[in-house]
Structures are given as C-alpha cells and as structure tokens.
N, C-alpha and C positions, 0 to 999 in steps of 0.2 A: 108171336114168340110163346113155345109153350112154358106154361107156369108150374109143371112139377112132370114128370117121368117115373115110370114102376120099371125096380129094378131087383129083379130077385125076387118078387113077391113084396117089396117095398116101393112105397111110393115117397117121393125125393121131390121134397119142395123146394125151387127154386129161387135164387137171388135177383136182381136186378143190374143192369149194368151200370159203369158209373157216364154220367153224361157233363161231367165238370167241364170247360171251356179251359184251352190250355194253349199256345202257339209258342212253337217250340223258333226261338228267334238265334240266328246266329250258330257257330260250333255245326256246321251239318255232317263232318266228318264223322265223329261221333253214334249221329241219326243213320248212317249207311252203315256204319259197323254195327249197331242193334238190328237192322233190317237183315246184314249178314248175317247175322246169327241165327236167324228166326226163317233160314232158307232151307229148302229142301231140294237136292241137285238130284235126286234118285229115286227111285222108289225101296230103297234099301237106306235111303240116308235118313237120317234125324231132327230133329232140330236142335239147336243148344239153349239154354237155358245160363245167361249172362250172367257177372255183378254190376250191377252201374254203383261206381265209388266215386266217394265228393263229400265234403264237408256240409253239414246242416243246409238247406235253403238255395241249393245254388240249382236247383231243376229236375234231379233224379227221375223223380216223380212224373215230371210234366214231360221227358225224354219219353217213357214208357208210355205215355197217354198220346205223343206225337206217333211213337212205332206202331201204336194200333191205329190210329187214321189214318198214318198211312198205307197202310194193311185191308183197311176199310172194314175191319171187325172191332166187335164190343169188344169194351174193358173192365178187366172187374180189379178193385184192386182189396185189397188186404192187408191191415194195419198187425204189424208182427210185435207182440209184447213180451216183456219179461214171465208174465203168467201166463201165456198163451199153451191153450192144451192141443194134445191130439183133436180129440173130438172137435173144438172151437176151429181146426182146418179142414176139418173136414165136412162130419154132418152133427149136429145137436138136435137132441131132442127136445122137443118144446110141447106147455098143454094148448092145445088149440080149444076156440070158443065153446067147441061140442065137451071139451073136459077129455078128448081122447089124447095122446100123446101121437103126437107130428114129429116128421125128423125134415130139418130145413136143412138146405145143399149150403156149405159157404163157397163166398164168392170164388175160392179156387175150384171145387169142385162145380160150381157154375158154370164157370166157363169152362173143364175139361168135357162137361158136358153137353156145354151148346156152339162147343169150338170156337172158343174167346179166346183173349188174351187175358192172362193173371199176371198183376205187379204185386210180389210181396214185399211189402213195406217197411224200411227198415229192422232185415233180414236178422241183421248182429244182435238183437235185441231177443232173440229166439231161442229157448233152452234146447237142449240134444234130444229129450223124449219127443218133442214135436217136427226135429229136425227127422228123426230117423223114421215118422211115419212117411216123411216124404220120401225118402227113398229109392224105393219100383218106381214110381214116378220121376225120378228125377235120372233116369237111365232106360235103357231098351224096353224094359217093362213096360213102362207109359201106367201105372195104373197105381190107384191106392185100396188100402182094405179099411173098413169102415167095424170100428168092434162095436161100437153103440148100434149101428145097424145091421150087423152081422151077414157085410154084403163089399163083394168089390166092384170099385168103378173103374174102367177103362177111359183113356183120353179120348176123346175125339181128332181126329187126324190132323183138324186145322188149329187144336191148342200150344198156345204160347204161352211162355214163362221166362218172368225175367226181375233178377232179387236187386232191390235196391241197399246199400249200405254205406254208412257215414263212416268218415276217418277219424274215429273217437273211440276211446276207452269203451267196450263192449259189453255188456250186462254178460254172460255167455260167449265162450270161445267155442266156435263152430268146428266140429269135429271134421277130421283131414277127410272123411269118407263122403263127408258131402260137401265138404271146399272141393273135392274132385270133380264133385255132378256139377259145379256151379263155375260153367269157364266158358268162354274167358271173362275176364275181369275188363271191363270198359271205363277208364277212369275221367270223370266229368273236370277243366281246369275251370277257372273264372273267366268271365266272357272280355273278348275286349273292351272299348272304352265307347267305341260305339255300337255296338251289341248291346253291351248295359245300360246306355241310354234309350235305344230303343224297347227294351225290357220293359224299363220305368214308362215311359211314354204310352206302351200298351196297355199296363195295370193300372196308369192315371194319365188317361188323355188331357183329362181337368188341367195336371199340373201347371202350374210356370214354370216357364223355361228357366230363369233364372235360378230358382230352386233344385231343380230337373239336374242341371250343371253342377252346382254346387253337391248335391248327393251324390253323382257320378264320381265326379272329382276325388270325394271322399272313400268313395269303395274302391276306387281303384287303388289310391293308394295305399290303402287295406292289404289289397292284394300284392302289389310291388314289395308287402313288406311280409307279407304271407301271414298277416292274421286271419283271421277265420269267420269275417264281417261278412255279409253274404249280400246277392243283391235283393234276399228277402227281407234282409235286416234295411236295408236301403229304401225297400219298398213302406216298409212299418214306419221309418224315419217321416218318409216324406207324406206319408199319408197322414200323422198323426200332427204334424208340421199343417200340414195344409185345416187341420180342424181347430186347431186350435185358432189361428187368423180366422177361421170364419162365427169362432164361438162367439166371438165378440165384436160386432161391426159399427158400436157405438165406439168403441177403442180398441182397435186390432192392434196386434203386434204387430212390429215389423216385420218383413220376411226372416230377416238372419237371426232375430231374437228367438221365435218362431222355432226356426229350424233347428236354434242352438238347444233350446230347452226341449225338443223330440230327441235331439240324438242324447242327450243325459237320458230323460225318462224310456228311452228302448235301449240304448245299449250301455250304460251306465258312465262312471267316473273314468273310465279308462279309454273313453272313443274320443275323450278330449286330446287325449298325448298318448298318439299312436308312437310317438319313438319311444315311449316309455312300457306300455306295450307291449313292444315288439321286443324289447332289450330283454323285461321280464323271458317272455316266450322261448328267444335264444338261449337264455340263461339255463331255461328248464330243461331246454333239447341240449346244451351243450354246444350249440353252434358258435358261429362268426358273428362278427360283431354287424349292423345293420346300418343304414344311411339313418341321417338325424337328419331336424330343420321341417318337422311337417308343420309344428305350429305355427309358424309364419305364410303356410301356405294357407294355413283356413282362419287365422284368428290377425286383427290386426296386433300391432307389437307390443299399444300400450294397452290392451282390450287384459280387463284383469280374469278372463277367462285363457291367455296365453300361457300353456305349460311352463315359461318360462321367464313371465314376467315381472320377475326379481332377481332377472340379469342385473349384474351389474354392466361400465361401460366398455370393459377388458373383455368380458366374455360375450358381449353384444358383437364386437368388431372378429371376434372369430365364428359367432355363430354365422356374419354376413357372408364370412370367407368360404365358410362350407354349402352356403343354402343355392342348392341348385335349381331353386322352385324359381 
C-alpha cells in the first residue's frame, strides 16, 4: 500500500485505514440498502453518498464498517466537529522531522485516493465552510480542491462515501445544497430483543446470562417507550456491572446490586423510572400520554429503589390493574 502519491508537483502523504473489529448483528435490510447505494449499474452511473440516521450508539458507525467488508475495501473514517476546518478534510500541512513542511492526505482524501470507503462521522456536527468544500465531490465532479496545497484531487472510481448523523439538536444546520448531495437518508430503528441480545453477547462473551437478560429487558423497554437508551449505553451498563463484582472477590456484590448501581453511575437518576422519563420526554414533544408500570418490572415492590415505593394501598391496587409486565 503506497504511503504518499505526487500530485501536481506535491507529494500527499497518506493515512491509514481503520482496522477496528465491528459485526454488524441483525437489521440486514438496512446493510442492502447501503450496499445499494454504493452500486454502480452503468458506466455513466454514480454512486450515492447515504445519511445513516439514529440516535447516539445504536450502530451508525459499525453499518458503514460492515458496507466496506462487505465490499472487501479499506475504511477510513472521519470524526466531523463543530471546529472542523477545510483544510482538517482535506490535506494539513505539518513540520516533518527534516523541519520541512509535509502536507498529510486526511482519511477522506485517503481513500478517494486509494479507492476506499469514507465514513464521516457525525456529519450534523459540521459547519457550512467545511460542508461546501465538499461539494464537486459530493456530485458528478467526484473531486475536491486543496488551498493549502494548491492542487485538486480526483476520486478514484472505487471511492465510497457515506455520512453518519444522530437525531439530536445539531451544532450547525446543514445547508439544503448539500442535504441534496447527501441521499437517501437510511434511518438505523432499535434492534430487536434478540438482535440486542446477541449484540451484548458479542461485545461481552464473559457476560452472564442472567445479567445479559436483565440489560436486554431494560433497553428494550427503553425502546418500546422511545427513549434514547441505546444498546451502547447497555453495553457500558453491563460491562461496568460486571467490574465491579469482580473488584472485590473477598465481598462481591450481588448480581442486581451490581447492575443496579452501573445503570445509576452510566445513565443516571432517570434510568431508574423510565415512566417518568418517558412522561418528561412526551411532555417536551407534546405527545400522548405513554404506558406506566416499568418499575415493577425491574425493581421488586418493596425494594426502596422502586419509582414508586410510597404507594399508598389505593394506588398499589390500581398500579396492579395496569401492569402488563
């Protein structure tokens, strides 16, 4: 794999690709509409350049790292910031050891150059001067212009591009001219219940199963109520869960103790009483009112961690009426 290319009279050092471990579990629909995308039926035809949309942690990322294996091309990807400049996507110069000034390829021009795949990285996070050097690249052109090098790169025929973005209040509203270049839109849901189990299972073989269930249990319900719990957040719970039982094997925690005091310290006071929650959440959008009665699915009745354990015995006998758990 060559390590830099003269272009123009400039020599363009190259990035690396990324080699992160990812298995993309479950939802394969989804993985055929990115492969469709990234098809070429003509020699006049294009490729498109997707959004993958979805809330924090639920895979974006790990989709785009499955499309390129199964493509069987490098991935480069690129983390998009609120400061993120021109030059930072393209080429930066830097002093190299001799004290001359190097201009290093970033990872999107990397791969346009050695006909990879590019994931940029939570896209929404990206101001308009860095959107609009993309561009000519993000339409027939295929190419970007480089001012710090004062040189343009052309794509390679086998480069792919595809923007990741979360369903949250955006640093930057992305200008309609390159929400154009950037379609279609492939929207990522929550995995099912056994999808997410097996998720968990792959990023912690270790686990127990009875923990395993119990974190499942929990995000799914999340989902059913449409917060925004993710099965990253699932993955932190149980992982952090499981460290703590083994910090101390003169006097471990229980499992549930364990697990109760990781979901406090990852997702805070509110992943105790998702109906409260959830009620907040509705409140904010304006919606319908939602299902109650999660606490008795994860807490026992008199356990004084029970959202609502100063029922009285009126309102105990109608909570039972409702709980469909």
């Amino acid at each position: 794999m060559e390590r830099f290319v003269d272009i123009e009279g400039i020599r363009l050092h190259l990035g690396h690709p990324d080699t992160s471990r990812g298995e993309w579990i479950g939802q394969r629909e989804v993985l055929k509409q990115l492969l469709a995308c990234w098809l070429v039926v003509d020699k006049k035809d294009l490729p498109l350049t997707p959004r993958l949309v979805g809330c924090p942690g639920i895979g974006k990322t790990t989709l785009g790292m499955a499309g390129a294996r199964a493509r069987e091309q490098d991935l480069y990807i690129y983390q998009c910031t609120a400061d993120t400049r021109p030059e930072d996507l393209l080429v930066t110069p830097v002093l190299a050891d001799s004290g001359k000034i190097q201009y290093q390829a970033s990872p999107l021009v990397t791969a346009m150059i050695r006909g990879g795949i590019c994931i940029l990285d939570e896209g929404n996070r990206m101001n308009e001067k860095s959107w609009a050097s993309l561009a000519p690249l993000l339409d027939h052109r295929r190419y970007v212009e480089s001012i710090v090098a004062g040189i343009t790169i052309h794509a390679h025929s086998d480069f792919r591009c595809a923007v990741t973005m979360n369903e949250d209040d955006s640093t930057f509203e992305i200008p309609d001219y390159i929400l154009s270049r950037l379609q279609p839109t492939l929207t990522l849901g929550f995995p099912s219940r056994e999808d997410e189990l097996q998720i968990l299972k792959y990023h912690l073989p270790f686990a127990d199963l009875e923990m395993l269930n119990l974190t499942v249990e929990f995000l799914q319900q999340s989902h059913e109520l449409k917060l925004d719990f993710s099965t990253r957040d699932g993955i932190n719970v149980l992982r952090y869960a499981i460290k703590r039982i083994a910090s101390d094997p003169q006097h471990p925690l229980s499992k549930d103790a364990a697990w109760q005091e990781s979901l406090r310290a990852c997702l805070g006071d509110e992943a105790f009483d998702l109906q409260s929650a959830a009620e907040r959440k509705r409140q904010s959008l304006g919606g319908n009112a939602l299902p109650m009665g999660l606490g008795d699915f994860f807490f026992n009745p008199d356990s004084p961690l029970h959202p609502d354990a100063d029922f009285d015995d009126e309102d105990d006998d109608d909570f039972e009426d409702d709980d469909e758990f």
